[in-house]
C-alpha positions in Angstrom: 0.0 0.0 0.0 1.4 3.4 -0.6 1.3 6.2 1.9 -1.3 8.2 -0.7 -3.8 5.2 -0.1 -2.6 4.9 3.4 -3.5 8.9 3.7 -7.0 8.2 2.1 -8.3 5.8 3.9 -7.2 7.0 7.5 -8.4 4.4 10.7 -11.0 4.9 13.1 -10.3 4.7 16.2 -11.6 1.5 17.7 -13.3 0.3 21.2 -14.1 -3.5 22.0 -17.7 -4.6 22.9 -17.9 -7.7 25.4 -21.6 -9.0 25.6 -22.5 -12.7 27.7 -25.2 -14.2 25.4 -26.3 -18.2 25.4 -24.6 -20.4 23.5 -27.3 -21.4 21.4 -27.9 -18.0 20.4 -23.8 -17.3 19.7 -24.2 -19.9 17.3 -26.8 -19.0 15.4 -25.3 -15.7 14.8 -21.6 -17.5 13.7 -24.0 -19.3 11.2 -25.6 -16.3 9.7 -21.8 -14.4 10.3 -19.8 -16.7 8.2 -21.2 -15.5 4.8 -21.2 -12.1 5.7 -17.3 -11.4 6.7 -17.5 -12.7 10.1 -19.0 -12.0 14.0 -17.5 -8.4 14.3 -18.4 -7.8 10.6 -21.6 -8.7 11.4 -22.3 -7.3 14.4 -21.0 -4.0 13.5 -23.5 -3.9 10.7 -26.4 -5.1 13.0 -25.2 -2.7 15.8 -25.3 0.2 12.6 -28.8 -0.9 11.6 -29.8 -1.3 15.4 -28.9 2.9 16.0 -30.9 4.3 12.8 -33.8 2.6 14.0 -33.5 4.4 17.4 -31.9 7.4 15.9 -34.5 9.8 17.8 -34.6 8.1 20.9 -32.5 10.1 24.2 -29.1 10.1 24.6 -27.5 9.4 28.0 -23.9 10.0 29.2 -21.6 6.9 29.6 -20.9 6.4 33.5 -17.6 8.4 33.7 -16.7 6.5 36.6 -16.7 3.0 35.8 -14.2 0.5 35.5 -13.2 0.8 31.8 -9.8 -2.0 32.0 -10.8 -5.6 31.0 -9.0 -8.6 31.0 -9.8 -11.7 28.9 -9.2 -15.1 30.4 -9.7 -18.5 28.7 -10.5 -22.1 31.1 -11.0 -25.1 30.1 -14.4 -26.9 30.5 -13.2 -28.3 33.5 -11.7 -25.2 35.0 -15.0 -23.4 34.3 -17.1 -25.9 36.1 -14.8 -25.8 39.2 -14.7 -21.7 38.9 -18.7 -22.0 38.7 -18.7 -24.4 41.7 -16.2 -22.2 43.7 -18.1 -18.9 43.1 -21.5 -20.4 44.1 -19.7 -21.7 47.3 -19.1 -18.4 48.4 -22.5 -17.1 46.7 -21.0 -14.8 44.0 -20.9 -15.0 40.1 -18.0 -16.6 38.4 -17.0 -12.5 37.4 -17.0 -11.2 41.0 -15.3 -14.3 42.1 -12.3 -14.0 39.9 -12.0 -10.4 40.7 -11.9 -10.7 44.3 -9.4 -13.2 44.1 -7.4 -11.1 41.9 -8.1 -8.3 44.9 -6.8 -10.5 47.2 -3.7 -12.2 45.3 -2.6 -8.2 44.7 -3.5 -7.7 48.4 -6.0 -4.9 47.5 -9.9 -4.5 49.9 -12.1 -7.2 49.7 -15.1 -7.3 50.6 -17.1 -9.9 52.8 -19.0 -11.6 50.5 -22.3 -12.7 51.0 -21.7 -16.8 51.1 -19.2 -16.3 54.2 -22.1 -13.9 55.7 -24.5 -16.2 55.4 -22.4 -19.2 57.2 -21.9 -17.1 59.8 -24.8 -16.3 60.6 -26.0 -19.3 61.8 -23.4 -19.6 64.5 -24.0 -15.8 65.8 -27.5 -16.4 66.1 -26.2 -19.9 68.3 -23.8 -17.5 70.1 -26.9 -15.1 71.0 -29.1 -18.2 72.2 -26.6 -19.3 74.7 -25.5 -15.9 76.2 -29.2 -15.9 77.0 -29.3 -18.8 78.3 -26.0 -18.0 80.4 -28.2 -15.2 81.8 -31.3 -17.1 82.9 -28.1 -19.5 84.6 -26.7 -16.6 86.3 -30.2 -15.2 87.8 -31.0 -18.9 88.8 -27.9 -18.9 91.0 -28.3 -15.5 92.4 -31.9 -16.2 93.3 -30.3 -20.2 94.8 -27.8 -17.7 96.9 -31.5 -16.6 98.7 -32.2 -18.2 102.1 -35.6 -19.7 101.3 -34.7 -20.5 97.9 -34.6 -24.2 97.1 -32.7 -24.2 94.4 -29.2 -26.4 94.1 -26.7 -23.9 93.3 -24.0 -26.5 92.1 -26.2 -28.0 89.5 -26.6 -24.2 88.1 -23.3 -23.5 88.3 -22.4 -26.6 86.2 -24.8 -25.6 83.6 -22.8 -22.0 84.0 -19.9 -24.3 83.3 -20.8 -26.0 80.6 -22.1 -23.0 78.7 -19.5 -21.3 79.0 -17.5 -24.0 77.3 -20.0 -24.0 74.4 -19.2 -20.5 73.7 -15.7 -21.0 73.5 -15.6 -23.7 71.7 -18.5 -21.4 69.1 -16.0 -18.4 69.4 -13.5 -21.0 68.2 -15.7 -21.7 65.0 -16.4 -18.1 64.3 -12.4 -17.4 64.7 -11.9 -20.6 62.2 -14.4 -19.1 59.4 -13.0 -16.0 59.6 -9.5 -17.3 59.5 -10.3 -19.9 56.7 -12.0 -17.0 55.0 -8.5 -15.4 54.6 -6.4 -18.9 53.8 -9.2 -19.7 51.3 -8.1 -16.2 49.2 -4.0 -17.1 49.6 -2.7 -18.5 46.7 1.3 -19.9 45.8 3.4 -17.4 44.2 
């Protein structure tokens, strides 16, 4: 090509569109693209035919601040499926998943996510039962302490004893979580 061509024919600058559609569908349109200069060929026609039809419609600003860098990965089938099974663990998508274990590999925040919230949950809800329970212990042995009471303070202070133990050991769960929340996120160099 010579550099007069090259001058008439300058390039647009160009931006990448990233849509998740069903496979089904993605085929069909590789079956209608592959006659007509391929899936961006294609789609840049349909995406040009889709914006006269609309041509009047209102015009919104793009969201200045949103994350604009993307990265491409590519997994196997079998990666995929344990990526799936992993994220719905920890009750995220596959996306927010991957992210936050980027986050974490690159020690940036992360956030909480909802899966470790909800197993939690459970065992504050058991810590809240038993420190009520501790309570009704503890007025049963201050009321045993009364003269005409006949209640067997040793029995109540066993049962004292024994909750108390329960919390620990509950405490010792929720510390677990929390730190197997952290090794679950630490990945070899």
């Amino acid at each position: 090509m010579t550099a007069a061509s090259q001058s008439a024919s300058p390039t647009k600058p160009t931006a990448m569109l990233t849509a998740r559609i069903d496979r089904d569908l993605l085929a069909a349109f590789d079956a209608v693209a592959e006659g007509r200069g391929g899936r961006s060929a294609l789609l840049r026609t349909v995406l040009q035919q889709s914006l006269k039809q609309v041509i009047d419609a209102p015009r919104i600003a793009p969201r200045a601040n949103g994350a604009g860098n993307r990265v491409t990965l590519s997994f196997t089938d079998a990666e995929l499926a344990l990526l799936d099974r992993r994220a719905a663990d920890r009750g995220v998508d596959r996306s927010r998943w991957i992210k936050a274990l980027a986050r974490r590999h690159l020690g940036l925040k992360g956030n909480v996510d909802d899966g470790l919230r909800d197993a939690l949950a459970p065992i504050r809800m058991q810590l809240q039962r038993i420190g009520r329970n501790l309570n009704q212990a503890m007025k049963a042995g201050n009321a045993s302490l009364m003269a005409d009471s006949g209640l067997q303070i040793e029995r109540e202070l066993r049962r004292i004893a024994d909750m108390r133990e329960e919390i620990t050991e509950q405490v010792d769960a929720l510390g677990g979580a929390l730190r197997g929340d952290s090794a679950y996120w630490e990945v070899a160099d």
